[in-house]
C-alpha positions in Angstrom: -7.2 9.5 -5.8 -10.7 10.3 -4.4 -11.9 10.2 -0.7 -14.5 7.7 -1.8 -12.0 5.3 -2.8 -10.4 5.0 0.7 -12.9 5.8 2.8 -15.2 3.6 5.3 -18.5 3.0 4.3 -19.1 0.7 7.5 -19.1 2.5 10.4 -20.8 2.7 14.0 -23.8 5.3 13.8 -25.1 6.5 17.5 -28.6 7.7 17.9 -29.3 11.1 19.7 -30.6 9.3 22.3 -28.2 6.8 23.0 -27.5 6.6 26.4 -23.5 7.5 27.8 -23.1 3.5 29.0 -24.7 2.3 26.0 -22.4 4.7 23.7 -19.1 3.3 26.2 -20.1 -0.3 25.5 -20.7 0.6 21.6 -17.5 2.3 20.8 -15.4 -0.6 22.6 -17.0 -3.1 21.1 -16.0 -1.5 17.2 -12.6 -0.2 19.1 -13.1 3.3 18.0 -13.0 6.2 20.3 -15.2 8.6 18.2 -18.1 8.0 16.3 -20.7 10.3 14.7 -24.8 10.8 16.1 -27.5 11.0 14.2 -31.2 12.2 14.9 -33.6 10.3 12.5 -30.8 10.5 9.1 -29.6 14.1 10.5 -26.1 14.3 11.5 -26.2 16.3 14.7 -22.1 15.5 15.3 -19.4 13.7 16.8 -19.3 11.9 20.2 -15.9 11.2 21.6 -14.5 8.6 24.4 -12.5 11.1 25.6 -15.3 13.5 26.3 -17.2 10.7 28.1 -14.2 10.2 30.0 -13.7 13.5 31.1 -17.5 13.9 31.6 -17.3 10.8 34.3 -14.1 12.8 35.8 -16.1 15.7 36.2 -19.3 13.9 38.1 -16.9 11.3 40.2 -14.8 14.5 41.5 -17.9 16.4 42.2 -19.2 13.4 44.1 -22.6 13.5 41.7 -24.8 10.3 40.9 -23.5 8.6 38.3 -26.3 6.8 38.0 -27.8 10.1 36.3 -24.4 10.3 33.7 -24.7 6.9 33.2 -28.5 7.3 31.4 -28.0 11.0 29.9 -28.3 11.1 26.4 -25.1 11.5 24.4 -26.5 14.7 22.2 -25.7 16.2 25.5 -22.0 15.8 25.2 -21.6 16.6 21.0 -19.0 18.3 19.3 -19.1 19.6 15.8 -16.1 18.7 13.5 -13.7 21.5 12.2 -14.6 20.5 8.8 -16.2 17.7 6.8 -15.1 16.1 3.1 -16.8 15.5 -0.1 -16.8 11.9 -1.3 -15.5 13.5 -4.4 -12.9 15.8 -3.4 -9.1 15.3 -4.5 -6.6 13.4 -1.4 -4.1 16.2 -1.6 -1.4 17.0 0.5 -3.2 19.3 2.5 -6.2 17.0 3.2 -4.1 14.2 4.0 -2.7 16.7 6.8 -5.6 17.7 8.8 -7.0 14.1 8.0 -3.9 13.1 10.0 -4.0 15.7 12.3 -7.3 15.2 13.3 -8.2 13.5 16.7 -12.0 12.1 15.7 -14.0 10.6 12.6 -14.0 12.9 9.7 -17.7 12.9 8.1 -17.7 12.2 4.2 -20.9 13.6 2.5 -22.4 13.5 -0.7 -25.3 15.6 -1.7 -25.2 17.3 2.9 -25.7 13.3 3.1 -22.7 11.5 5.1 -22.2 8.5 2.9 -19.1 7.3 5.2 -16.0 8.7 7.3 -12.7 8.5 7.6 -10.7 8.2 10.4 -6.9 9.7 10.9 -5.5 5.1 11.5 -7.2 4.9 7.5 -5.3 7.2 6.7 -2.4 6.6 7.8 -2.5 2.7 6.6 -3.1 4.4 3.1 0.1 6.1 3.2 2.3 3.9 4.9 1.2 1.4 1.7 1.6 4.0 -0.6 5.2 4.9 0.5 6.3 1.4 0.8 5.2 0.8 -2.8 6.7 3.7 -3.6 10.0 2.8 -2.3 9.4 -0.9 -3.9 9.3 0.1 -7.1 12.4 2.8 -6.6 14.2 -0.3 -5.8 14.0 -2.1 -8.4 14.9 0.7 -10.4 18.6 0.8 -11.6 19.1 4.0 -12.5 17.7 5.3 -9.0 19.5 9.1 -8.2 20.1 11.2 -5.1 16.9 13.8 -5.5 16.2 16.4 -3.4 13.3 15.7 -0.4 9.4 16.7 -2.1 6.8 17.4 -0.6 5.7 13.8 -0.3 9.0 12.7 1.6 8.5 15.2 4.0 5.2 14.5 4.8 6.1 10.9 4.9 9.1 11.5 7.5 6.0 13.3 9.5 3.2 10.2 9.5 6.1 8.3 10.6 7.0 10.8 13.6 3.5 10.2 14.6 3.2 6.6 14.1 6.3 6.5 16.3 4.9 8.8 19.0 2.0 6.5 19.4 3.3 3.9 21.8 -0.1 1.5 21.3 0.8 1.4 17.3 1.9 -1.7 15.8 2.1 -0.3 12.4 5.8 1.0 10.8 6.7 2.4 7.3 7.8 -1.1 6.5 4.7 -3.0 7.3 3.8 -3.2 3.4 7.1 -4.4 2.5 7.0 -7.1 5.3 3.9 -8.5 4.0 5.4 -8.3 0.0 8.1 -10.2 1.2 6.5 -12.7 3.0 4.6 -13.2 -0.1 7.1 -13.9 -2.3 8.9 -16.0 -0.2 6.0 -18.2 0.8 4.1 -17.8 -2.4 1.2 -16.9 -0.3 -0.3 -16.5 2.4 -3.8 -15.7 3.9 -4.6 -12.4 5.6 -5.4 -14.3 9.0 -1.6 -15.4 9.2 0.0 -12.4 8.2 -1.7 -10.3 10.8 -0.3 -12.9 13.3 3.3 -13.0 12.7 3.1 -9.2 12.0 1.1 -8.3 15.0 -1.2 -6.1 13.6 -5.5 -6.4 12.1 -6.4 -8.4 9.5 -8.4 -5.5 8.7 -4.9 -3.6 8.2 -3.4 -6.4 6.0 -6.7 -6.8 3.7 -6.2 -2.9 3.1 -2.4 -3.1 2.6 -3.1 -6.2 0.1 -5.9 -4.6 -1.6 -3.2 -1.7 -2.3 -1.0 -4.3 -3.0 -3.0 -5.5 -5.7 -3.8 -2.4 -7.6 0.2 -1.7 -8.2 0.5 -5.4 -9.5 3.1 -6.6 -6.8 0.8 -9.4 -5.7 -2.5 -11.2 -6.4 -5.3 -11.8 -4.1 -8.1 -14.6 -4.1 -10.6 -15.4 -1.6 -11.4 -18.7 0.0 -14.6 -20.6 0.2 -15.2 -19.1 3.3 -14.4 -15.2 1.8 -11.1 -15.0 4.1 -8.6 -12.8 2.0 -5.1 -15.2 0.4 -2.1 -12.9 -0.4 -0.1 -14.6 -3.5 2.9 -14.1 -5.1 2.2 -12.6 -8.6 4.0 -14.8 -11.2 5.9 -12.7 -14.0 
């Protein structure tokens, strides 16, 4: 698996001279709390909600016009990431981990050119798919035997420990096999409904289905008006 193949190649850009309210009103409108700035097609870094946050703290306690934060440009405020990843570069364990661990947008380049990002909720999406598969196809495996934990489990048991600290996620380890069992019970289903009785994106269940897909547990079609159906995949 490549980081190309899971990145996001749509993403909010900020200009350099994007103003701190305009940036605020931006990154709630895509609900994202980071997003990287640009200068022209430079990348001059990252621009975080909690650093605008903590800048309004700092001018409201000081009792300073806010008027003057509210127009300052946000390549004031930038921080530069710990590290960035190549479009082609292997998902291994270890990048999985500081993907995960990571609390902003992680650039992807190709050629010093960012060609997308990815941010630590892809991620973990990804792998909570990828485990449930995983544990799908175990399943239906008859000859299934105790093994001793890899490295995978263990890192599994962690994204879940996470997922499980964060009390505004709606996403388990399960939510994959929810959705393949809806699916084969209903014999399909559109993306739009699942994220409703699951309480989660469509975005996440397009992304889970698209998974889905490429292991052959379902099949996917789209409607006249492009919305994603979910259908059970006939032996």
């Amino acid at each position: 698996m490549k980081i190309k193949e899971i990145m996001r190649k749509d993403f909010l850009k900020l200009s350099a001279d994007t103003s701190i309210e305009q940036a605020i009103r931006l990154l709630t409108k895509w609900n994202v709390s980071s997003a990287p700035v640009f200068e022209d097609s430079e990348f001059l870094g990252i621009i975080t909600l909690k650093m605008l946050v903590e800048k309004f703290t700092y001018f409201y306690s000081k009792k300073k016009d806010l008027n003057e934060l509210r127009i300052m440009p946000v390549k004031e405020l930038l921080i530069r990431p710990r590290f960035v990843l190549n479009e082609n570069e292997d998902l291994t364990i270890n990048v999985v981990k500081q993907i995960v661990s990571s609390d902003i947008c992680i650039p992807v380049v190709q050629n010093k050119t960012i060609v997308g990002i990815i941010r630590d909720k892809d991620m973990l999406i990804y792998l909570l798919t990828e485990f449930a598969i995983t544990k799908a196809q175990n399943s239906s495996n008859t000859n299934n035997k105790t093994q001793d934990k890899t490295q995978f489990d263990k890192l599994a048991e962690k994204v879940e420990q996470i997922i499980n600290a964060n009390s505004n996620s709606t996403l388990t380890i399960t939510t994959a096999d929810k959705i393949l069992k809806i699916v084969k019970t209903e014999g399909y289903c559109s993306a739009k409904d699942l994220a409703l009785k699951l309480n989660i994106t469509e975005e996440s269940v397009e992304k889970i289905g698209l998974a889905l897909e490429k292991h052959k547990l379902i099949e996917i079609e789209y409607n006249l008006l492009g919305s994603m159906i979910l259908k059970r995949k006939e032996d």
